[in-house]
N, C-alpha and C positions, 0 to 999 in steps of 0.2 A: 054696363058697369061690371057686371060679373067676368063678362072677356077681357075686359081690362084689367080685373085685379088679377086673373088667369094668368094673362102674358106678363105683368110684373114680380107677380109669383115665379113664374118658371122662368124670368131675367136672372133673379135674385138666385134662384136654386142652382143657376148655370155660374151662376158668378160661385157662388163658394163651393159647386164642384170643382170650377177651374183653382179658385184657390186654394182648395184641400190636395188637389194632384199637383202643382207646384208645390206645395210645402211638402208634399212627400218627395220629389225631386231633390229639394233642396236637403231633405232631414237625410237622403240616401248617400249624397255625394257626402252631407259633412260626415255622416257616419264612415264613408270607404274614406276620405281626408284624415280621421281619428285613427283609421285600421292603419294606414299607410304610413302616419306619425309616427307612432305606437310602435310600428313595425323597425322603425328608422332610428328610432333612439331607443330600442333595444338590442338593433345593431350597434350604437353608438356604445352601451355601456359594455357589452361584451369586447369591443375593442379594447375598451379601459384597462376590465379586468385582464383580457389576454395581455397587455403592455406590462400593468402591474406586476403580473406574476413573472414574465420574463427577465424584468429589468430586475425586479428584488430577489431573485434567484441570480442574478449576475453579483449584486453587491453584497450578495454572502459570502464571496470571497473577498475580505478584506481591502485587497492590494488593489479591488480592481479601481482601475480609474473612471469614476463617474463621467468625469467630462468628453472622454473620448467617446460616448455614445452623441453628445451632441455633435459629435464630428461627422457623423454615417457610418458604414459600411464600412472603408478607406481610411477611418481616422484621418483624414487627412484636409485643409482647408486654406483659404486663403483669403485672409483678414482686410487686405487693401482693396479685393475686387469682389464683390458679390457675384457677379455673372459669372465669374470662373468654374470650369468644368471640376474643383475638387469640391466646390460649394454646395454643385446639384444635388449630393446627399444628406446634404445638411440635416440631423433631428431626422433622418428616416431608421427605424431599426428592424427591417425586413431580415437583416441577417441575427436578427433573434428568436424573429418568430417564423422567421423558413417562408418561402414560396413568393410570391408578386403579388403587389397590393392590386385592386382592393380584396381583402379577405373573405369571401360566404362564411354567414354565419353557420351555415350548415352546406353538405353536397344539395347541388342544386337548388338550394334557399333563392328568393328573389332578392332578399336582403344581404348588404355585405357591409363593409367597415374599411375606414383606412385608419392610420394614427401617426401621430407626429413628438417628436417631444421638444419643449422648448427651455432655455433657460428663464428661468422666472421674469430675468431684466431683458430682455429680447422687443427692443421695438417692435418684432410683428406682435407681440400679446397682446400691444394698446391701441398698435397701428401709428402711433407717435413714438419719437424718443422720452426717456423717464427723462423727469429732471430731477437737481440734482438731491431733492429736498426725497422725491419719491426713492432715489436709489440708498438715500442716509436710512430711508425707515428699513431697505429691506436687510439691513444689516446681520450679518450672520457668519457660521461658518465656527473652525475652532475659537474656544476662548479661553484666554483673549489668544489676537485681538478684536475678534467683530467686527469687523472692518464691512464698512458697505457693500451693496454691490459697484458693478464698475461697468455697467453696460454692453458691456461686450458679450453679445449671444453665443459666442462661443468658451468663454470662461466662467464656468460657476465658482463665487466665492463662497454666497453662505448655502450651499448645499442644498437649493431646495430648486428641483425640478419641474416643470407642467408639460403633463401630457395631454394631447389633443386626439379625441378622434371623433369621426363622423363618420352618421353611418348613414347609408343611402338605399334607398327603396324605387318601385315600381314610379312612373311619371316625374320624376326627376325632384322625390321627396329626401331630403337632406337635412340631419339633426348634426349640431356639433357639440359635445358635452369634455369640459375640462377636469382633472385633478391635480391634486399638487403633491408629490412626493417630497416628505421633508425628513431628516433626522431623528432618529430619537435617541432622548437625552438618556444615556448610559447611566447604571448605579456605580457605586464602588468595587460593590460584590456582586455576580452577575451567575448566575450558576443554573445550565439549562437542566436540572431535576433538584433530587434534595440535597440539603444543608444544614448540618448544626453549626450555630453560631454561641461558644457560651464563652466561662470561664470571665476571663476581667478582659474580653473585648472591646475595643475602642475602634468602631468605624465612625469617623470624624471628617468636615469639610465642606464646602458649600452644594458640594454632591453624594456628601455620604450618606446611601441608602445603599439596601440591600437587597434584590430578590432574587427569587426563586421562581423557575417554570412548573417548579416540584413543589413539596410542602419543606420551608422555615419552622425549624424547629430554635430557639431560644433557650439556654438551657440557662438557669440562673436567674438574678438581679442586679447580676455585678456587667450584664452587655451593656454597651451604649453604644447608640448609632442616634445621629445626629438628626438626620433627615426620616424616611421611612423602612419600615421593614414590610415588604408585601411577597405575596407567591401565587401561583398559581393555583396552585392547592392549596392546602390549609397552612396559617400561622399559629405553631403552639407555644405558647410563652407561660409564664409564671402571673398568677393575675395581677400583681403588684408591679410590674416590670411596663416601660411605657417610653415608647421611643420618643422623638424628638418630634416627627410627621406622624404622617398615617400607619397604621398596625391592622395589615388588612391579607384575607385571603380573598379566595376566585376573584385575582384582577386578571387583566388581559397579558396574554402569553407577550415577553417581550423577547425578539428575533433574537440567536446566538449565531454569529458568525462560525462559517467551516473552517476548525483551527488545522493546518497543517504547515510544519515547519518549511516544506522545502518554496513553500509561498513566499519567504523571505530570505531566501538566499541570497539573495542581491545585495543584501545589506550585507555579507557577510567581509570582513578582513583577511580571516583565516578560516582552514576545516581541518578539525579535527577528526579523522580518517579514522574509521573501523578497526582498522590494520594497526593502530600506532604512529602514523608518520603526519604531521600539521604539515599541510599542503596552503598554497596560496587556490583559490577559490575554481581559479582553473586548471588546477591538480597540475600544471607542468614546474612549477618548482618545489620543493621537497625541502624543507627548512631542516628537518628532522626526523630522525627515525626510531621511536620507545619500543618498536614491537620485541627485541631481545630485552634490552636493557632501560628498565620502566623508567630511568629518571632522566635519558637519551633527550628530553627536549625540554626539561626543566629547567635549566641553563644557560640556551641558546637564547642569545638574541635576536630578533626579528629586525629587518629593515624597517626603519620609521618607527621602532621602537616610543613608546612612550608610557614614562619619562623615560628621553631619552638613556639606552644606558641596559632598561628593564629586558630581564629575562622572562622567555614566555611564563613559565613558572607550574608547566601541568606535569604531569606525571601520566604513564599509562597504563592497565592491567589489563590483558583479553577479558578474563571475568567477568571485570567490572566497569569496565570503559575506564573515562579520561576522569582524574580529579585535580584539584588546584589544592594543596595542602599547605602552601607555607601562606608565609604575609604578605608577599610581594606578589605582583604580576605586570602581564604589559595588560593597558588598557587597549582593545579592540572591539571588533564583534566576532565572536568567533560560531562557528555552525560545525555539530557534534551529528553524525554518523553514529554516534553511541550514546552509553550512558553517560552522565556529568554528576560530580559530586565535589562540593567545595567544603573544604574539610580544613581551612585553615584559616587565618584572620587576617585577609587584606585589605588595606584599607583603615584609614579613622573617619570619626565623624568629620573632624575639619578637612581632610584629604583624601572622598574617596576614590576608589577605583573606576573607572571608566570600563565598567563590563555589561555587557552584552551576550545573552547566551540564547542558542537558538540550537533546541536538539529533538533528534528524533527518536531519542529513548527518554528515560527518564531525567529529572533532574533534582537532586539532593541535598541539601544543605544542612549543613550538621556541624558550619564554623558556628565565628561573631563577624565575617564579612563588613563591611562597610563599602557600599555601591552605590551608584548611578549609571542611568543609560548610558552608553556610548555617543558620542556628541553628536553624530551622525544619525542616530537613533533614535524613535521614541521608545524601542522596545525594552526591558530588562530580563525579560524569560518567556520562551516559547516553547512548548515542550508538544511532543506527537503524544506521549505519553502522561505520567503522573509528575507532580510539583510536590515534594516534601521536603517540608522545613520546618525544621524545630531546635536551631539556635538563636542568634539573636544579628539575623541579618536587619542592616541598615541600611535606608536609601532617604536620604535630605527630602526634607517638602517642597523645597524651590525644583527639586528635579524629579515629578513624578515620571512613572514610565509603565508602559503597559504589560502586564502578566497574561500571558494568553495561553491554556490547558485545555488538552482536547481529552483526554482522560478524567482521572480524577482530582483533589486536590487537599489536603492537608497541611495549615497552617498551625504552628502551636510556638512554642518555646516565648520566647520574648524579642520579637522582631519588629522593627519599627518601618514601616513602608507607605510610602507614597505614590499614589496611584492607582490603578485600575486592574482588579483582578477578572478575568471572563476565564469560565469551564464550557466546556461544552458537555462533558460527562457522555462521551460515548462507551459503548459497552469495553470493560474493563481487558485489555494485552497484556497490559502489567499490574502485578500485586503488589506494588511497593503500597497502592494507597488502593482502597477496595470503598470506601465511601466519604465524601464531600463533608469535611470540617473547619470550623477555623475554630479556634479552642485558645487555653494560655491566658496570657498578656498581650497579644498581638495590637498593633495602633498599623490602624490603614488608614493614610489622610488621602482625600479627593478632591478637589477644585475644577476639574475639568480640564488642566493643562495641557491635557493628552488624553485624546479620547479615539474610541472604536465607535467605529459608524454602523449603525443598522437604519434602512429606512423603511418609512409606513407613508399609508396613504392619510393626509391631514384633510383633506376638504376636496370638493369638489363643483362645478358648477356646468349651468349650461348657457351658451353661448345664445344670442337671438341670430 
């Protein structure tokens, strides 16, 4: 009996050796299976972020075209045939992040990452076509009109992109992790450092807010802003004083696009030349020449004048650049090589002028103007430099238009505008304006009709 219970003893002690050394097998492999994950979708997210940072450093430049990135390399693609050779690069952006995929996360890493980007509506996201109730929800893009998506992976309507990558490790471990770059909803007033806002301000509209990357300062109880007043830094206000939304510091920094005029020369009709002479955009015609005789092109009529008939109406001074002083002009877009100063009254509320000014000096207003964009345009003033106005320029609510300042900005007098003001408040070239106000009677309405895009990263996920 006792060699019996012996050898069932040392049965039993062999059995849970053997299964103590299996489960350490098995606890070894999941544990190198976790390292190897681990390893693989840390490559994954460094892909993200490296995508991230490239693509949103591209769309700091305004103009750029998002959707040509869904195109590849090539821009280039062909709608009817999937298999076509201008397809293969479809959603690759190797030529942003430099070299041939897949990328090491580090020299010599085992780890590496590839990435992809896709239009949000892109049948490969689902693996199915959306239908049509899914493409109504993802509705987006300027407003109005929010128009749907429309299925086509290569055209993004409401502006929201997904980037894919995966990342791959040792024994053929592969993580795939998604995010979604989307929009963000612009204020009224948008100013990357400080701002005072006081005096009998009226920012108004279903987007009138206002911040600052800098500190908001409020001076008064005669502001009103409709929606929010935040900043980066701190909000100083009057304690009785209480916006319409939130009244809030240390939010989250929101992106300011790189303003430079010559970004939009394309839009241009006419250039107003350094020298005096309004050239057509590709300097071979010469409409006129003010550099002797200042009023040399105030006079002259332009082809395609309009209304037809209208004299350009600017005058020129080496000194001082180009200015428009009388009542009349033609409506264009015109792009200033100098400075710009509108010093006369054209335009009424029921008939304004159709201008457009886009300069790489300053720009000045010191009429009572009466404006709108240029039909062509959403813009109404771009300046390299500073924006000071303190008359009582007009631009209708039905026609907002973008104000874009890479300097500084001083608003005051009694000017009634519509639209979207962005600073970028780079370090100060010119002294016309030395710190970031809007002061007065000013009324800035905002609806969104026209908006500057910055985008963030909104959500993210991971794939199984």
């Amino acid at each position: 009996m006792a060699l019996v219970s012996a050898l069932i003893l040392l049965l039993v002690v062999s059995g849970l050796a053997l299964a103590l050394t299996t489960s350490g097998r098995i606890e070894v492999a999941l544990s190198d299976n976790e390292e190897l994950y681990a390893g693989a979708r840390a490559a994954a997210e460094s892909g993200l972020n490296h995508a991230a940072v490239v693509i949103l450093q591209s769309t700091n430049n305004p103009t750029f075209p998002l959707s040509n990135l869904l195109r590849g390399p090539d821009s280039a693609i062909d709608p009817g045939n999937q298999a076509a050779s201008e397809n293969a690069d479809n959603g690759i952006i190797s030529h942003l992040i430099g070299g041939t995929p897949p990328w090491p996360v580090a020299s010599g890493s085992a780890y590496s990452y590839n990435v992809r980007l896709f239009d949000d509506d892109d049948p490969a996201m689902k693996g199915t076509a959306f239908t049509a109730a899914e493409l109504a929800a993802m509705a987006g893009g300027p407003v109005p009109p929010n128009q749907p998506e429309d299925g086509n992976r290569y055209n993004d309507v409401n502006r929201r992109l997904v980037i894919r990558a995966t990342g791959f490790g040792p024994r053929g471990t592969r993580v795939v992790l998604e995010q979604m770059l989307t929009p963000i909803k612009m204020p009224a007033l948008l100013v990357d450092g400080d701002v005072l806002v006081g005096g009998n301000v009226q920012i108004v509209g279903s987007q009138g807010s206002v911040h600052a990357n800098g500190d908001l300062t409020i001076s008064g109880t005669g502001v009103t802003i409709a929606e929010s007043a935040t900043a980066t830094g701190t909000v100083t206000a009057d304690v009785s004083w209480d916006p319409g939304g939130l009244a809030a510091g240390g939010m989250p920094r929101i992106p300011v696009p790189d303003v430079h005029a010559i970004d939009y020369f394309a839009d241009a009709d006419f250039v107003l030349e350094a020298d005096g002479r309004i050239t057509n955009p590709s300097g071979a015609t010469v409409y006129c020449n003010a550099s002797v005789n200042s009023d040399a092109c105030r006079d002259v009529v332009p082809p395609g004048a309009q209304p037809p008939g209208t004299a350009f109406g600017w005058t020129f001074q080496a000194a001082t650049g180009w200015s428009l002083s009388q009542n009349s002009a033609n409506s264009a877009t015109y792009y200033a090589r100098s400075q710009v100063r509108i010093t006369g009254d054209p335009g009424t509320p029921a008939t304004p002028i159709f201008l457009t000014i886009i300069a790489e000096g300053n720009i000045e207003i010191v009429g009572n103007p009466e404006l709108r964009p240029e039909p062509a345009s959403e813009l109404q003033f771009v300046t390299d430099q500073d924006l000071r106005s303190e008359g009582d320029l007009g631009v209708p609510l039905a026609f907002e238009g973008r104000i874009l300042v890479r300097e500084q900005v001083e608003l005051a007098g009694n000017p009634a505008l519509a639209g979207q003001v962005i600073v970028q408040d780079v370090p100060s070239v010119s002294t016309l304006v030395t710190s970031n106000s809007v002061t007065g009677s000013v009324t800035l309405s905002y609806t969104g009709l026209v908006e500057t895009v910055a985008y963030t990263v909104s959500g993210w996920r991971e794939n199984p």
